[in-house]
N, CA, C and O atoms as a Tripos MOL2 file, in Angstrom:
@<TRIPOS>MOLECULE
protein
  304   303    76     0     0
PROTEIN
NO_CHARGES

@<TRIPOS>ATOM
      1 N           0.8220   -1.1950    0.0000 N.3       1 UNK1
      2 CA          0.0000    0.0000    0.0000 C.3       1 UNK1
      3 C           0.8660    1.2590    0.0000 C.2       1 UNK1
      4 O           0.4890    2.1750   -0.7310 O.2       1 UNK1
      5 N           1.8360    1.4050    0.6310 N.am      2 UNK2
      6 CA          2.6260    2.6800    0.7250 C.3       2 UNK2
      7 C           3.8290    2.9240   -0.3960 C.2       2 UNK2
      8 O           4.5620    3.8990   -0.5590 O.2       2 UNK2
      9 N           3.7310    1.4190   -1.2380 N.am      3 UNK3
     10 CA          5.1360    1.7390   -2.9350 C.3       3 UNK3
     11 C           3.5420    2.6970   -3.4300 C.2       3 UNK3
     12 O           3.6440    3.8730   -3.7780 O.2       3 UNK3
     13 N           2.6400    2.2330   -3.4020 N.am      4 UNK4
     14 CA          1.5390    3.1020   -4.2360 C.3       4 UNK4
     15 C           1.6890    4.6170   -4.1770 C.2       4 UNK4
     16 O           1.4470    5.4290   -5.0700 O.2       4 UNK4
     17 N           2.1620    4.8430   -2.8700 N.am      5 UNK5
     18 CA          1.8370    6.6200   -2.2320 C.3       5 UNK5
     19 C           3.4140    6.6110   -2.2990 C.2       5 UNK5
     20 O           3.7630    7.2080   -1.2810 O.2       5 UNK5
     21 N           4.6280    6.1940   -3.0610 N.am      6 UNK6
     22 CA          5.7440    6.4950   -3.5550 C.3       6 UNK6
     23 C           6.9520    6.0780   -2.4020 C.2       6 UNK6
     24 O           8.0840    6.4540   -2.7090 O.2       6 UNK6
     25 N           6.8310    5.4420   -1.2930 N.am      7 UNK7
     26 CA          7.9000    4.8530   -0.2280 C.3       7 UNK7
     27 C           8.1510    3.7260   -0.8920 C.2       7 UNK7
     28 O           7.3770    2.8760   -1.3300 O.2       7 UNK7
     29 N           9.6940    3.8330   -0.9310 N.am      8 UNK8
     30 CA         10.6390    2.2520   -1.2400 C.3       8 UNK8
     31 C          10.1640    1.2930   -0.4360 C.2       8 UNK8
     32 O          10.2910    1.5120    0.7690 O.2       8 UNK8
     33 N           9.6720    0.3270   -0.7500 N.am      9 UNK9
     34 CA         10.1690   -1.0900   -0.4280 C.3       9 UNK9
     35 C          11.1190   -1.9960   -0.2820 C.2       9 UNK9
     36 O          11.3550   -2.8080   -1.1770 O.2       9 UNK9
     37 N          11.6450   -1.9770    0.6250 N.am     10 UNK10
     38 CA         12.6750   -2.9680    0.8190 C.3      10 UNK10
     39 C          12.7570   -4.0220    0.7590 C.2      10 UNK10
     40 O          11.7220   -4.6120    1.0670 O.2      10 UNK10
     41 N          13.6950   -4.7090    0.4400 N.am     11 UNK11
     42 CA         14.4850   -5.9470   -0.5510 C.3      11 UNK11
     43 C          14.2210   -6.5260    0.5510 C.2      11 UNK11
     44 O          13.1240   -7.0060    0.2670 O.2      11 UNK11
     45 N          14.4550   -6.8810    1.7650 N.am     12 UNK12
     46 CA         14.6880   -7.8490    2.8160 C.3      12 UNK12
     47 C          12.7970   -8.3460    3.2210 C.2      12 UNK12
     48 O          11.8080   -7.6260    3.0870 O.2      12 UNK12
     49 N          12.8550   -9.7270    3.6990 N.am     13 UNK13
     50 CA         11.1470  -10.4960    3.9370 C.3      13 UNK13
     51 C          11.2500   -9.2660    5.2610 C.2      13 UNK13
     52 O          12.1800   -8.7030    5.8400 O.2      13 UNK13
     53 N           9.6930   -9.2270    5.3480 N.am     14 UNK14
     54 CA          8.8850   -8.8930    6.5080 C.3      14 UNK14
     55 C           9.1620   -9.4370    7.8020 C.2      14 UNK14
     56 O           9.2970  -10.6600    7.7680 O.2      14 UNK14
     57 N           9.2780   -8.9710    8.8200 N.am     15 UNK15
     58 CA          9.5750   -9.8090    9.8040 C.3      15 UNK15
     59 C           8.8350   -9.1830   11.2550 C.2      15 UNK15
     60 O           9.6000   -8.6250   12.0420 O.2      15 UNK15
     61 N           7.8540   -9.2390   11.4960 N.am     16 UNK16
     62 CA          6.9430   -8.5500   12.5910 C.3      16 UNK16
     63 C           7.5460   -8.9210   13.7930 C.2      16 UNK16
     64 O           7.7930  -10.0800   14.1240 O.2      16 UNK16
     65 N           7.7640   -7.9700   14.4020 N.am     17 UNK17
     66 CA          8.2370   -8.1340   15.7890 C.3      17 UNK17
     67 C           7.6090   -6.9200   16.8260 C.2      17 UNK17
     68 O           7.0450   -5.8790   16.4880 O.2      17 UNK17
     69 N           7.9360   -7.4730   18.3460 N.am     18 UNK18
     70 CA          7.6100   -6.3630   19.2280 C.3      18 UNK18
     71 C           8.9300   -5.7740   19.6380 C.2      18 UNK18
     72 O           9.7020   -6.6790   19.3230 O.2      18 UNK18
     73 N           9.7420   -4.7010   20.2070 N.am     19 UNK19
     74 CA         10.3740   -4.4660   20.8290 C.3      19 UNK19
     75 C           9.8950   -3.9090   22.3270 C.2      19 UNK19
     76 O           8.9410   -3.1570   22.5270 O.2      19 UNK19
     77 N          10.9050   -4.5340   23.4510 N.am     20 UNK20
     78 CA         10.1870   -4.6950   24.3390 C.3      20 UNK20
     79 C          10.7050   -3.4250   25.1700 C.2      20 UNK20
     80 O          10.1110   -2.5350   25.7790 O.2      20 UNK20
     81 N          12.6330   -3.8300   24.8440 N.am     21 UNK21
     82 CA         13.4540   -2.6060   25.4830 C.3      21 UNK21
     83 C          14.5090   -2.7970   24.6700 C.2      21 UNK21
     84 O          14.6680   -3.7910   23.9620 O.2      21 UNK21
     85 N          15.4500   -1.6040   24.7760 N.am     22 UNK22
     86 CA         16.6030   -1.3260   24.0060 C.3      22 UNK22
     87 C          17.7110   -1.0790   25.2200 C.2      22 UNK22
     88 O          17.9410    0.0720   25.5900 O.2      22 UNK22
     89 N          18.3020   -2.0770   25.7460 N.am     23 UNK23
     90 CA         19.4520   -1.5750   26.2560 C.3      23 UNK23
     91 C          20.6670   -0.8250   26.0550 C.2      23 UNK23
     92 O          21.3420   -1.5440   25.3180 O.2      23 UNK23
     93 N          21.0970   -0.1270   26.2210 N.am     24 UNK24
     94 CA         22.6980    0.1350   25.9690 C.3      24 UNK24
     95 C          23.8830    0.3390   26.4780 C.2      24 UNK24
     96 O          25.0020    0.4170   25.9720 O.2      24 UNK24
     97 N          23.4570    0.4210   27.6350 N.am     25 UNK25
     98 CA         24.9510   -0.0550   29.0390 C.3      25 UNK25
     99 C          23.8340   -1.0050   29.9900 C.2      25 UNK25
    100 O          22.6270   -1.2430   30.0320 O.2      25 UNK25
    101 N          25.1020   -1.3670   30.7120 N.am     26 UNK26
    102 CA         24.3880   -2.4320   31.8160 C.3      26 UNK26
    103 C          23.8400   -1.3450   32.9030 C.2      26 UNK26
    104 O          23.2170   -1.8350   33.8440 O.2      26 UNK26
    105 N          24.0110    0.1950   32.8840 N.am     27 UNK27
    106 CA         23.2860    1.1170   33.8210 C.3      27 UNK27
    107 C          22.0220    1.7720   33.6970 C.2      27 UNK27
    108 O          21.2900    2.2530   34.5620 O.2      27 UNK27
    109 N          21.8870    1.6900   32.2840 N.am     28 UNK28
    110 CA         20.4500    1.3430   31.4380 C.3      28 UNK28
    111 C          19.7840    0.7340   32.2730 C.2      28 UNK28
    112 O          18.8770    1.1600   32.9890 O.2      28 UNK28
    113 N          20.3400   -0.5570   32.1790 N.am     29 UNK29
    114 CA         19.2610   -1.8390   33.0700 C.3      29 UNK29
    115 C          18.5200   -1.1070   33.7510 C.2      29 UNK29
    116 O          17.4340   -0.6310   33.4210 O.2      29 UNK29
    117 N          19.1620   -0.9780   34.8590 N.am     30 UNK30
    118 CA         18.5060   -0.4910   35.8690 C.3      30 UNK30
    119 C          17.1600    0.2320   36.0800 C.2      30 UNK30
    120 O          16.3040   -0.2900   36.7950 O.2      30 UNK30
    121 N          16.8990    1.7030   35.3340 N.am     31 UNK31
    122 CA         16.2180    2.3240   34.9790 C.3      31 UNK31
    123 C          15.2460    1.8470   34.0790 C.2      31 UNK31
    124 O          14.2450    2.4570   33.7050 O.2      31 UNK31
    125 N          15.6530    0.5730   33.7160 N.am     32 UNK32
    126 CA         14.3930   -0.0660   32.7060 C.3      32 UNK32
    127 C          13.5930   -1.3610   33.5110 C.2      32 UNK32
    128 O          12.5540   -1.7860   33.0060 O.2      32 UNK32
    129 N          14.1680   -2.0300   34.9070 N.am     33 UNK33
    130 CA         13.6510   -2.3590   35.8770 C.3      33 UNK33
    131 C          12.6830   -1.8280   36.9760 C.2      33 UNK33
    132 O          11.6450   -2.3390   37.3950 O.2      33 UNK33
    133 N          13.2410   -0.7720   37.2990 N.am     34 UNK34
    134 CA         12.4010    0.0040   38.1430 C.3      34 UNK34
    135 C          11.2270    0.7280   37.5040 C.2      34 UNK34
    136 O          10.3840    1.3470   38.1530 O.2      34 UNK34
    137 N          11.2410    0.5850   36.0000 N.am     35 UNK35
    138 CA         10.1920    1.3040   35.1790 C.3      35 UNK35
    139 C           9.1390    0.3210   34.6340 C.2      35 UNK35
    140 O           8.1170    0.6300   34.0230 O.2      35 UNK35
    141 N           9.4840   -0.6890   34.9000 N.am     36 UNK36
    142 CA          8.6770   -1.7990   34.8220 C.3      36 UNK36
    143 C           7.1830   -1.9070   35.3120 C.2      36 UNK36
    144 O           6.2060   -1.7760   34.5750 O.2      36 UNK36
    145 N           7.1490   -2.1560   36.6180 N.am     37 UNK37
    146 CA          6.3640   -1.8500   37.4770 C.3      37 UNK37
    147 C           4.9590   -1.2290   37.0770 C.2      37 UNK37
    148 O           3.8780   -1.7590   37.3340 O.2      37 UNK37
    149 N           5.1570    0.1230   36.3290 N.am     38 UNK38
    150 CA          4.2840    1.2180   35.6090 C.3      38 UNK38
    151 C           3.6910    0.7250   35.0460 C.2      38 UNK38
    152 O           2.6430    1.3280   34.8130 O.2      38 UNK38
    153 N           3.8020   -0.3910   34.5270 N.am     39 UNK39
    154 CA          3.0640   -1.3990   33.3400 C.3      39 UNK39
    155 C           1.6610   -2.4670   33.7340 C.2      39 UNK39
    156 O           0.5810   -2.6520   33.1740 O.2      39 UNK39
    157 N           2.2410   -2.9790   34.8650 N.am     40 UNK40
    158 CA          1.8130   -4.1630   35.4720 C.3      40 UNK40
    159 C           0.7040   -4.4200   35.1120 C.2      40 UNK40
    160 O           0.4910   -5.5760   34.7480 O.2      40 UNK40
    161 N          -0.4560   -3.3770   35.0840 N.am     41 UNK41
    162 CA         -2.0730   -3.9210   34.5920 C.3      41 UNK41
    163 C          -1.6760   -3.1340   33.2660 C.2      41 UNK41
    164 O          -2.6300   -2.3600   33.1940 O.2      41 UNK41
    165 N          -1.1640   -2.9520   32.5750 N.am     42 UNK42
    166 CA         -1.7180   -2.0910   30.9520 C.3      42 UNK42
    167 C          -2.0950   -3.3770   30.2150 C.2      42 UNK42
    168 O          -1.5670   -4.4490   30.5110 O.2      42 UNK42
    169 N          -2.8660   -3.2780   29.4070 N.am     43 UNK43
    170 CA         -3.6780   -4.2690   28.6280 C.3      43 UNK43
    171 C          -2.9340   -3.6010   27.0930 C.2      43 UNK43
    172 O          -3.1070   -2.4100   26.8350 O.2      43 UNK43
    173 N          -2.2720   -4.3250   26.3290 N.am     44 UNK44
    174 CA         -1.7960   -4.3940   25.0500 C.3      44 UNK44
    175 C          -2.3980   -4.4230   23.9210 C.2      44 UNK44
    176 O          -2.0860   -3.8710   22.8660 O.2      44 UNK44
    177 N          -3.5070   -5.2620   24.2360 N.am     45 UNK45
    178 CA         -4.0700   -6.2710   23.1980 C.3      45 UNK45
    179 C          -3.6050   -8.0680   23.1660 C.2      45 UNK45
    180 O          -3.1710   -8.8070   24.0490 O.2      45 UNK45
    181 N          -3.8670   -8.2470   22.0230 N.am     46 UNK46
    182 CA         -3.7640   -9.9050   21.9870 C.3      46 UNK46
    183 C          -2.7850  -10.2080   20.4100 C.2      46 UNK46
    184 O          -2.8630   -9.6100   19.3370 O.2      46 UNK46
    185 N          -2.1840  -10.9900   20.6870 N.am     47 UNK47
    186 CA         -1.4210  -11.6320   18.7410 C.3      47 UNK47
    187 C          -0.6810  -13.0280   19.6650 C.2      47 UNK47
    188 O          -0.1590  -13.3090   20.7440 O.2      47 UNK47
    189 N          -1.1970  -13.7630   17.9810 N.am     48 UNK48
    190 CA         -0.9430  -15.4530   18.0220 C.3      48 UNK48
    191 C           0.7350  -15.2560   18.0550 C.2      48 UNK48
    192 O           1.0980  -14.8290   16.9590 O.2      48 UNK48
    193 N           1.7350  -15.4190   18.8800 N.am     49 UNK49
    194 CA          2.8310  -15.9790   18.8700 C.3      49 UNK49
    195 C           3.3010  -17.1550   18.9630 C.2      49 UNK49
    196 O           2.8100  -17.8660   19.8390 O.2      49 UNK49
    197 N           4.4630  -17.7600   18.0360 N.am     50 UNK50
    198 CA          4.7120  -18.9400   17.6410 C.3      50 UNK50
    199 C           6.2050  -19.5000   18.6280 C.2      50 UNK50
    200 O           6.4970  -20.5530   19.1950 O.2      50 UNK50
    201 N           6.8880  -18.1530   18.4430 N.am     51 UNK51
    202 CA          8.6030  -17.9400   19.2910 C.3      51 UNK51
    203 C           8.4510  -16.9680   19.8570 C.2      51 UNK51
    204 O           7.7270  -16.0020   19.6150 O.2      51 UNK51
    205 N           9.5300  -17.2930   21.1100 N.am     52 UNK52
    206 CA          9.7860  -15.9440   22.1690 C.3      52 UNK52
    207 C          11.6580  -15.9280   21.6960 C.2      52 UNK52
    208 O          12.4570  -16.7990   22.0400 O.2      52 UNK52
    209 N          11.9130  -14.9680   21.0350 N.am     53 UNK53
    210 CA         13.1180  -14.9560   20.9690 C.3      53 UNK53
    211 C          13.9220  -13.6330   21.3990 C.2      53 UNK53
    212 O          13.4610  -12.5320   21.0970 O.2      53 UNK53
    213 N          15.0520  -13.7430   22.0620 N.am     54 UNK54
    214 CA         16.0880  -12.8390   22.4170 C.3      54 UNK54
    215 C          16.8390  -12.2510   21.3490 C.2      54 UNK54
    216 O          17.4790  -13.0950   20.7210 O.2      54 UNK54
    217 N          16.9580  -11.1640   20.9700 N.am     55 UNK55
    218 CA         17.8250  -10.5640   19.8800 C.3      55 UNK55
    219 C          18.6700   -9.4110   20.1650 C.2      55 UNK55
    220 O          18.5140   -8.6460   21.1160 O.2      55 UNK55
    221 N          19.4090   -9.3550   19.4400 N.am     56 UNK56
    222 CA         20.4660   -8.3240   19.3470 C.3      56 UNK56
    223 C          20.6350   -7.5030   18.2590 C.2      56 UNK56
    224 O          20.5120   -8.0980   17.1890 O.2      56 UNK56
    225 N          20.7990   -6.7120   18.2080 N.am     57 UNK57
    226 CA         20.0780   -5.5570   17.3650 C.3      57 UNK57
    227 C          21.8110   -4.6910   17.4630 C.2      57 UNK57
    228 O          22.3160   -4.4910   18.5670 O.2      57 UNK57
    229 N          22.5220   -4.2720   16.1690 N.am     58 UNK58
    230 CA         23.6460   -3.6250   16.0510 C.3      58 UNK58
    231 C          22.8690   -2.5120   15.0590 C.2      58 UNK58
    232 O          21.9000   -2.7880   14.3510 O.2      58 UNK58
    233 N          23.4090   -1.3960   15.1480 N.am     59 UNK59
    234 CA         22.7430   -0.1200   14.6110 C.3      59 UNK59
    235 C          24.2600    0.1700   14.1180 C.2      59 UNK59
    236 O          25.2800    0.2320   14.8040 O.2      59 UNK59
    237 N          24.0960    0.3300   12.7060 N.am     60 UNK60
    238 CA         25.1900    1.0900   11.7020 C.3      60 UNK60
    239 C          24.3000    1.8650   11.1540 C.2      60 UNK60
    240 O          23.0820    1.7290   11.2610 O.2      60 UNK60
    241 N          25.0840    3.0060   10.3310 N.am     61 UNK61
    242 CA         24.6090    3.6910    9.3870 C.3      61 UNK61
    243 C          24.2010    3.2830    8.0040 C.2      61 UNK61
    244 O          23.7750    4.1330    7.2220 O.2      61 UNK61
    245 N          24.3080    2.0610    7.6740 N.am     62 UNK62
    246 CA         23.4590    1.6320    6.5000 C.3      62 UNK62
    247 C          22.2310    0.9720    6.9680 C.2      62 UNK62
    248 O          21.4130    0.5460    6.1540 O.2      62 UNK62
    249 N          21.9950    0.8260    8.7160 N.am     63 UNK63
    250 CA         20.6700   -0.1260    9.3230 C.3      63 UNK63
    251 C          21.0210   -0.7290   10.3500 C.2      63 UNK63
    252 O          22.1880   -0.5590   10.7020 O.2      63 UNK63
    253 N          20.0680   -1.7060   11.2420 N.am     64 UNK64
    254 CA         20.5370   -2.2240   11.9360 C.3      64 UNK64
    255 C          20.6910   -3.4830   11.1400 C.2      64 UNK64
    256 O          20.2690   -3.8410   10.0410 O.2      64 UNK64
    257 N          21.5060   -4.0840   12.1480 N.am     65 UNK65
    258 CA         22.0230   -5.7680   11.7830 C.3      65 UNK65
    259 C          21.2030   -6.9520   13.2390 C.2      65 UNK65
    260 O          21.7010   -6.8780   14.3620 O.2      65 UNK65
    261 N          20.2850   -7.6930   13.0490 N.am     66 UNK66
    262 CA         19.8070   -8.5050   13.8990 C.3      66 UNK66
    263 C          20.2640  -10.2370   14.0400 C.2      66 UNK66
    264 O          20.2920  -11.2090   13.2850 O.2      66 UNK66
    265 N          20.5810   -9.9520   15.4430 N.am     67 UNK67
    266 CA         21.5880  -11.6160   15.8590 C.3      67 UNK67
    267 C          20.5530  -12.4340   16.8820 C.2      67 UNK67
    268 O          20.8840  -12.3810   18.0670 O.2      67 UNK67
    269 N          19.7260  -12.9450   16.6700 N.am     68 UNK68
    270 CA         19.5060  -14.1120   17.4490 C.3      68 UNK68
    271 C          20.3600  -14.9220   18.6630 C.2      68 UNK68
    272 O          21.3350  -15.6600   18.5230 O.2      68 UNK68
    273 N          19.8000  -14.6090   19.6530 N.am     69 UNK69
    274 CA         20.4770  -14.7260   20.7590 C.3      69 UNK69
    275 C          20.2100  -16.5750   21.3440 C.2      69 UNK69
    276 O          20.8490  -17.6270   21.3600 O.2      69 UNK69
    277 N          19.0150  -16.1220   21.7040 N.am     70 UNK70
    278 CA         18.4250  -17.9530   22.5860 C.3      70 UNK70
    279 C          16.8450  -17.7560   21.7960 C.2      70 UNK70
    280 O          16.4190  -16.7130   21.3000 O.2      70 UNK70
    281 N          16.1010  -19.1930   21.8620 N.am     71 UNK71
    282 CA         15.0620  -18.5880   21.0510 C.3      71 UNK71
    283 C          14.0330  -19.7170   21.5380 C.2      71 UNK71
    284 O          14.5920  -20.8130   21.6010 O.2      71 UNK71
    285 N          12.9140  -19.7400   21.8360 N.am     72 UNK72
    286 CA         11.8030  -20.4900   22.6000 C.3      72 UNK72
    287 C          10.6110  -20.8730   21.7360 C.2      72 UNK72
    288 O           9.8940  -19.9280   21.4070 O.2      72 UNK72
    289 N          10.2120  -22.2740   21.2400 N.am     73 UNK73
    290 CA          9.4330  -22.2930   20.2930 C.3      73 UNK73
    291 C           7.9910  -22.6010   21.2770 C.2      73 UNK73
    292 O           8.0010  -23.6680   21.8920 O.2      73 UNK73
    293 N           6.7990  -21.7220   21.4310 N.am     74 UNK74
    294 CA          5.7230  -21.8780   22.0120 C.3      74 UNK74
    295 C           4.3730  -22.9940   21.2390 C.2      74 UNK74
    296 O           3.9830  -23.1800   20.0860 O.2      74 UNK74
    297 N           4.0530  -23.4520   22.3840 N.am     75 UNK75
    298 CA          3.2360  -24.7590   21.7600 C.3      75 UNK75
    299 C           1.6180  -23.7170   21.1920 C.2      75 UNK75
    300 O           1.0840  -22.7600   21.7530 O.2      75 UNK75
    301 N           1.3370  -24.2660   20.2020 N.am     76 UNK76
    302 CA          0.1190  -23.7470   19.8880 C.3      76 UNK76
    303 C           0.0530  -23.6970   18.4700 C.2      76 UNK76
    304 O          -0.9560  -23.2620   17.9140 O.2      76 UNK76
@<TRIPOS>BOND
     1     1     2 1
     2     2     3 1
     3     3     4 2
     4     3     5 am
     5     5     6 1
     6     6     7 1
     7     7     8 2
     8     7     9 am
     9     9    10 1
    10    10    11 1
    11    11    12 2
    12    11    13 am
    13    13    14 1
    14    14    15 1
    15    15    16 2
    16    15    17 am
    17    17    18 1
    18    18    19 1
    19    19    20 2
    20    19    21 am
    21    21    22 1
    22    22    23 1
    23    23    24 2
    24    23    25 am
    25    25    26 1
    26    26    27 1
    27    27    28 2
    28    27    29 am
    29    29    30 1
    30    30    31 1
    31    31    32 2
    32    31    33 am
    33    33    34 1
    34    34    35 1
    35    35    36 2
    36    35    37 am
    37    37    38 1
    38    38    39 1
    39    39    40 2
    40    39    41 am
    41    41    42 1
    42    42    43 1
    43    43    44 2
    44    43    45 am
    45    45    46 1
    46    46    47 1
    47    47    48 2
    48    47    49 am
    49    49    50 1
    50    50    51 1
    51    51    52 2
    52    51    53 am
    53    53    54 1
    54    54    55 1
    55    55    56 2
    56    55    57 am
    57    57    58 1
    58    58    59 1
    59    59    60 2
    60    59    61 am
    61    61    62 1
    62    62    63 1
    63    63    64 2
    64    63    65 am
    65    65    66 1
    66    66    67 1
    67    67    68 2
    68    67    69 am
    69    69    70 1
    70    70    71 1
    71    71    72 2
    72    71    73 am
    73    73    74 1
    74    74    75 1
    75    75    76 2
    76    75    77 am
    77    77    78 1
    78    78    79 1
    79    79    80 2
    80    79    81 am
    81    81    82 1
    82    82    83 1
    83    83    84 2
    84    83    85 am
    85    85    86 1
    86    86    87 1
    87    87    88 2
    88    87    89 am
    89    89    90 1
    90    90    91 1
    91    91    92 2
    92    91    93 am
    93    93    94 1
    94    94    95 1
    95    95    96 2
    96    95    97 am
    97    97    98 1
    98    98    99 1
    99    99   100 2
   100    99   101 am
   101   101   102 1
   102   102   103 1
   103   103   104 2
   104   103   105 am
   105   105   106 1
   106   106   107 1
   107   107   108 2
   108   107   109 am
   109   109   110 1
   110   110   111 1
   111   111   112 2
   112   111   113 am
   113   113   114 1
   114   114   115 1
   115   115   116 2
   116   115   117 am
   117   117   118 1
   118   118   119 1
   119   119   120 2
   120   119   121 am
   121   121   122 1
   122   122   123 1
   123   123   124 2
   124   123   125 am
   125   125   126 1
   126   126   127 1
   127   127   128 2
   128   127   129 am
   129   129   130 1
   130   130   131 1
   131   131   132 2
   132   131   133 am
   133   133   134 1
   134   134   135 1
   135   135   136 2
   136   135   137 am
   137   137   138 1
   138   138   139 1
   139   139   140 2
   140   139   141 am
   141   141   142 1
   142   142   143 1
   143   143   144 2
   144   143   145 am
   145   145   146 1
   146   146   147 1
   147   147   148 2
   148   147   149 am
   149   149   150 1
   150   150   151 1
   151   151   152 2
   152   151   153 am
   153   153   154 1
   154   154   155 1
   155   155   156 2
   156   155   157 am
   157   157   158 1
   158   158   159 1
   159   159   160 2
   160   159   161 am
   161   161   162 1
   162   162   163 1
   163   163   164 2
   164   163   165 am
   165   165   166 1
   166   166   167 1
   167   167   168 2
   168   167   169 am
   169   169   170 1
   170   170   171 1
   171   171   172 2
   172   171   173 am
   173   173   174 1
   174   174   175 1
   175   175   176 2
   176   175   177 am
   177   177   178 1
   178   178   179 1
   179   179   180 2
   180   179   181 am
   181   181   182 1
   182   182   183 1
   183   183   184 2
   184   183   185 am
   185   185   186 1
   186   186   187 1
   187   187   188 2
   188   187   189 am
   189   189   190 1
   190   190   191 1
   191   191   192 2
   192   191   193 am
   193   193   194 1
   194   194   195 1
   195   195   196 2
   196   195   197 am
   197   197   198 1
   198   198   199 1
   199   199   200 2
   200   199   201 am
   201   201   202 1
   202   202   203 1
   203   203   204 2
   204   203   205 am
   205   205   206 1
   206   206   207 1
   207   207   208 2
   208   207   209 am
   209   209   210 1
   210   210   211 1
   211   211   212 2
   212   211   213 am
   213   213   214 1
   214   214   215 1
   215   215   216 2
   216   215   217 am
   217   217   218 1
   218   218   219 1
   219   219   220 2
   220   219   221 am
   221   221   222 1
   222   222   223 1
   223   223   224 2
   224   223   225 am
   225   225   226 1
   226   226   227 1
   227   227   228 2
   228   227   229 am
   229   229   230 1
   230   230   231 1
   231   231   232 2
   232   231   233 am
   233   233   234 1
   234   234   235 1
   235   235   236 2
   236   235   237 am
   237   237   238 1
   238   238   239 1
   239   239   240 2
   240   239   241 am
   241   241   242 1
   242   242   243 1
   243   243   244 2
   244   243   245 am
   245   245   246 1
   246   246   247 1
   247   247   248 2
   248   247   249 am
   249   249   250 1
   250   250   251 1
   251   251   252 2
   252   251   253 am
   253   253   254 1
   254   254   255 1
   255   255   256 2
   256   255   257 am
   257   257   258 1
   258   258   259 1
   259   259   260 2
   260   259   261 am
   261   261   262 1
   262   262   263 1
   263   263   264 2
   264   263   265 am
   265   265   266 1
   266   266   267 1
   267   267   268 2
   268   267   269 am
   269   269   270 1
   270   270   271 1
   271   271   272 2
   272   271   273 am
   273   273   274 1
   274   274   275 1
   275   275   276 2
   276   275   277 am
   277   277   278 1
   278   278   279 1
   279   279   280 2
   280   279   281 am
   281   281   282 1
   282   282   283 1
   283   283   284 2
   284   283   285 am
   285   285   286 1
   286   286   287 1
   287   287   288 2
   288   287   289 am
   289   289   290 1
   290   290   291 1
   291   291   292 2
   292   291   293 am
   293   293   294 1
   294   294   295 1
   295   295   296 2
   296   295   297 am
   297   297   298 1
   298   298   299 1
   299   299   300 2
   300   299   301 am
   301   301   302 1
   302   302   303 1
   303   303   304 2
@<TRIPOS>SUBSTRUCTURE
     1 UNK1         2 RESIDUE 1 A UNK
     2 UNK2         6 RESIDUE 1 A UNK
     3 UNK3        10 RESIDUE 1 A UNK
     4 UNK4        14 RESIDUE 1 A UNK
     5 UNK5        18 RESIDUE 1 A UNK
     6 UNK6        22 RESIDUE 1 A UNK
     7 UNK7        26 RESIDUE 1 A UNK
     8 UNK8        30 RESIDUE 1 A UNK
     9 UNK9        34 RESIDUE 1 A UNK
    10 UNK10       38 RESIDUE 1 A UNK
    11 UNK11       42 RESIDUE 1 A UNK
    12 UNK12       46 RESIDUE 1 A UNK
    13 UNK13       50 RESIDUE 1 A UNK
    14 UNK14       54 RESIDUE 1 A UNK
    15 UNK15       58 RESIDUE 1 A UNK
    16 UNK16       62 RESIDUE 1 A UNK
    17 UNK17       66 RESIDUE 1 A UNK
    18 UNK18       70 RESIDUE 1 A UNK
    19 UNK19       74 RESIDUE 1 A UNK
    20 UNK20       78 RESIDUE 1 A UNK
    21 UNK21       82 RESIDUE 1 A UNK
    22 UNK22       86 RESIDUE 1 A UNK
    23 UNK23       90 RESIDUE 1 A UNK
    24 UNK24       94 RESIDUE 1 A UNK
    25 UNK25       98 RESIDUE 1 A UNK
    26 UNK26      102 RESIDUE 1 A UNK
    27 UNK27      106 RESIDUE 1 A UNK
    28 UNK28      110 RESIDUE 1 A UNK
    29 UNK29      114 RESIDUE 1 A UNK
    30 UNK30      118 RESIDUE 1 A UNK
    31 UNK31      122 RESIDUE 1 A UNK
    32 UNK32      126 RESIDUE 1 A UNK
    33 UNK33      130 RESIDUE 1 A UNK
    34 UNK34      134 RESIDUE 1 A UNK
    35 UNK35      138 RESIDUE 1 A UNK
    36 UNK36      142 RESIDUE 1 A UNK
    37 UNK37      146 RESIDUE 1 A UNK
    38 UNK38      150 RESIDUE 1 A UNK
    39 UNK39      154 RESIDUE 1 A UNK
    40 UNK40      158 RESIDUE 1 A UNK
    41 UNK41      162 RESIDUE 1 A UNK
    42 UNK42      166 RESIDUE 1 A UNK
    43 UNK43      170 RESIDUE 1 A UNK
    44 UNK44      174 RESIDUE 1 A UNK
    45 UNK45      178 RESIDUE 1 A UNK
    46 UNK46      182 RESIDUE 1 A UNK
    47 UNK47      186 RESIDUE 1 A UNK
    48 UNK48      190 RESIDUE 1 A UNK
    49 UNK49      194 RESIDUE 1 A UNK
    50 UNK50      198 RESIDUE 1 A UNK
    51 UNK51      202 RESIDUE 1 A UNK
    52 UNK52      206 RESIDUE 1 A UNK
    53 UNK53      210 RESIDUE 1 A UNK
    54 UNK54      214 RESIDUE 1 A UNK
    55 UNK55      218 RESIDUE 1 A UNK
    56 UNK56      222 RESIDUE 1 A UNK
    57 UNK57      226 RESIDUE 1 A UNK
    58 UNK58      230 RESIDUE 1 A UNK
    59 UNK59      234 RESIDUE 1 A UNK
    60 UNK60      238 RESIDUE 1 A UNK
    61 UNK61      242 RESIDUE 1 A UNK
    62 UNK62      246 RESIDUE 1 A UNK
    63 UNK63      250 RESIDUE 1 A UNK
    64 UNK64      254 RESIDUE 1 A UNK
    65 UNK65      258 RESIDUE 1 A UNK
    66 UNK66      262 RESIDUE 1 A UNK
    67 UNK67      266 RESIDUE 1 A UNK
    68 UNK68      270 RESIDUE 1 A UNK
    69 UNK69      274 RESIDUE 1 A UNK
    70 UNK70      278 RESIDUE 1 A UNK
    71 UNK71      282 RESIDUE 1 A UNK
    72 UNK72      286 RESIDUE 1 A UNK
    73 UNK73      290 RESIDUE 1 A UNK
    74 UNK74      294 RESIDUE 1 A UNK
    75 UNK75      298 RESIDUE 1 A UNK
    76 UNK76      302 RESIDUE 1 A UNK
């Protein structure tokens, strides 16, 4: 829908994901623990997931680059 209204499409498959958090020092952490909490009842919504996977995410200036860390295949 959006090559129609003139945005490139990119060469690489689709790959839907959530991001949950973005670390970037281990002092990060911290501040993304204690911010947690804030969440506890928020209601999201709902989506069929198949894997829970850990990733790693490298940011260059041509994009990021994504590494598969550990990866959990959910029954359903």
């Amino acid at each position: 829908a959006f090559v129609e209204l003139g945005v490139q499409a990119e060469g690489r498959e689709f790959r839907p994901h959530l991001t949950l958090a973005r670390v970037r020092s281990p002092r990060n952490l911290k501040a993304l623990v204690e911010a947690l909490p804030k969440f506890a009842e928020e209601a999201f919504g709902t989506q069929a997931v198949s894997e829970l996977a850990v990733m790693r995410s490298d940011l260059k200036p041509e994009g990021p680059t994504y590494t598969k860390l550990a990866a959990v295949k959910l029954p359903g």
